[in-house]
C-alpha positions as CSV (number, residue, x, y, z in Angstrom):
1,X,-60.3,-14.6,-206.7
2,X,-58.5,-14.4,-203.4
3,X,-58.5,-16.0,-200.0
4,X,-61.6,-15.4,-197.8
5,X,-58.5,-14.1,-194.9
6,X,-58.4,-10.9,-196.7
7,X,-61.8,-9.9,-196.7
8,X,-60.7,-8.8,-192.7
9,X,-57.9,-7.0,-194.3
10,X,-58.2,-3.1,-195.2
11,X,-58.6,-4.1,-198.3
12,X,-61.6,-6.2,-197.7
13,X,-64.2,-3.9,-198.7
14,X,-62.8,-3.1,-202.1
15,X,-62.5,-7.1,-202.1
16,X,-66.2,-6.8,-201.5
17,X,-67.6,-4.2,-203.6
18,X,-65.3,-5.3,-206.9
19,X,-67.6,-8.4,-206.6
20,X,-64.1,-10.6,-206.0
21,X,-64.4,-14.4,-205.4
22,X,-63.5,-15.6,-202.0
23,X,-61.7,-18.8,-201.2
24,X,-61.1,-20.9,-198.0
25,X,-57.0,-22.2,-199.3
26,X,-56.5,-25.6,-198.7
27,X,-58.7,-26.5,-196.4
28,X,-60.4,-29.7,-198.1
29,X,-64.0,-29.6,-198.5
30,X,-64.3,-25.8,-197.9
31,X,-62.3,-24.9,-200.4
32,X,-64.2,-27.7,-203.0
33,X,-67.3,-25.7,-201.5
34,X,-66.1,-22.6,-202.4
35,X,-65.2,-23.0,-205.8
36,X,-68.3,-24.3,-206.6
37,X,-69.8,-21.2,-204.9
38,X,-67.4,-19.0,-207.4
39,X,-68.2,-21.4,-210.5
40,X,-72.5,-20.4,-210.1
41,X,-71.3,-17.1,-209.3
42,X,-69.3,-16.7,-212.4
43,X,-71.9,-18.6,-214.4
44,X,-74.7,-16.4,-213.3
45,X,-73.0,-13.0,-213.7
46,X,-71.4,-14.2,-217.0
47,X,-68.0,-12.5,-216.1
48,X,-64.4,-13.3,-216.0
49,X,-62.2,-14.0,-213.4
50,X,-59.0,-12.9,-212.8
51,X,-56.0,-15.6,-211.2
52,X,-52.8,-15.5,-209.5
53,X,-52.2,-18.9,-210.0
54,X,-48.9,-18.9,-208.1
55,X,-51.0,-18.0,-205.3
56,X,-48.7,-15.2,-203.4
57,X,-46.2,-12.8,-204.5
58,X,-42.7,-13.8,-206.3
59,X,-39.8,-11.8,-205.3
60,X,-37.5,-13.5,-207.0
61,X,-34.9,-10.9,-208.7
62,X,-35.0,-13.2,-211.5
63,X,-37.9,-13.7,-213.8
64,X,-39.3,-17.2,-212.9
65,X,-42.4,-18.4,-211.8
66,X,-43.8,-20.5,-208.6
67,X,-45.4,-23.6,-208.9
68,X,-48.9,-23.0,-209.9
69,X,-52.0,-23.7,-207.2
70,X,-54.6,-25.9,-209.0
71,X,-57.5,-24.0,-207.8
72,X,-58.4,-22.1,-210.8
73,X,-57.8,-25.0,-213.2
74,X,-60.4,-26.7,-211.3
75,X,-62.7,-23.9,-211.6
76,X,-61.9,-24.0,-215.2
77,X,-62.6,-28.0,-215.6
78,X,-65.4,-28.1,-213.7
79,X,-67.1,-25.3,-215.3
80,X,-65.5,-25.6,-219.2
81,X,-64.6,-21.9,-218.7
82,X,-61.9,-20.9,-220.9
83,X,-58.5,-19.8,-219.5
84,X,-56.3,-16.7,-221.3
85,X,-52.9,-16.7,-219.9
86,X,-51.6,-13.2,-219.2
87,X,-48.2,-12.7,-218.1
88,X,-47.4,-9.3,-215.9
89,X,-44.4,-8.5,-215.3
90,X,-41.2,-5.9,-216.5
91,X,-41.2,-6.6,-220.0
92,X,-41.7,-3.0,-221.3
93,X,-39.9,-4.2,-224.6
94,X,-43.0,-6.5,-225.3
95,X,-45.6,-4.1,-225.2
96,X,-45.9,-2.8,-228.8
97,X,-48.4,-3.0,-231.3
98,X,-48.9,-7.0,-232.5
99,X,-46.5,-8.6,-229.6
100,X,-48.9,-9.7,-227.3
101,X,-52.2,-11.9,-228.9
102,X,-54.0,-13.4,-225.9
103,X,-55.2,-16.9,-227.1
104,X,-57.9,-18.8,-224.5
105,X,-57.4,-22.3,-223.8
106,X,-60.1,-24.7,-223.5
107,X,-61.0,-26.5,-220.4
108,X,-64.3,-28.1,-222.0
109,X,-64.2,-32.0,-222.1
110,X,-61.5,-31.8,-219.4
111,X,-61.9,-34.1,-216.2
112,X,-60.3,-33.3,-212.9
113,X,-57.4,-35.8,-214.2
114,X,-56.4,-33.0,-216.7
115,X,-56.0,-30.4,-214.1
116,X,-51.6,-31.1,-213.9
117,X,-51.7,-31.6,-218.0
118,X,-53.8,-28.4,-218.1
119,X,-51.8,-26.4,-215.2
120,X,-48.0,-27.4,-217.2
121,X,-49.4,-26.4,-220.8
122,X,-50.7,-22.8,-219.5
């Protein structure tokens, strides 16, 4: 999933062809619209989507994260998709057999008023 500006990018056709989700960002009603669009998409393909919840890059020397964008946790409500956090990052000393167990989160049962709760606890 990534903003519908970067389909006119030169990276828009890989965009295109990878069968990526495009947004309009907070822009009200289009960008309700378009998640909707990407929830029937993702419905009908039966496939999983991949999130940047931050939204942009963090250059940040530190490790630390931005505040999360609520977009894909309204995806996830509205559609009672389940959500599998994945950290990437520098953290070569973590990647050895049995470290790192994903473990999916539930949206199902969750109204929009869950989104914060739901944003915090991932």
């Amino acid at each position: 999933m990534t903003k519908k500006s970067l389909a006119w990018t030169p990276i828009g056709p890989v965009l295109y062809f990878s069968g990526c989700v495009l947004v309009d960002p907070g822009f009200g009603g289009r960008a309700v619209a378009s998640l909707r669009k990407a929830g029937a998409t993702l419905r009908a393909a039966d496939v999983s989507l991949v999130v940047f919840p931050e939204g942009t890059r963090n250059r940040a020397r530190a490790p630390t994260l931005l505040p999360f964008k609520k977009g894909g946790f309204h995806l996830a409500v509205q559609n009672a998709l389940p959500i599998v956090p994945i950290v990437c990052g520098n953290y070569s000393h973590m990647f050895r057999p049995g470290w790192f167990e994903p473990v999916p989160l539930s949206a199902r049962g969750l109204g929009v008023e869950d989104v914060s709760a739901l944003a915090v606890k991932v």
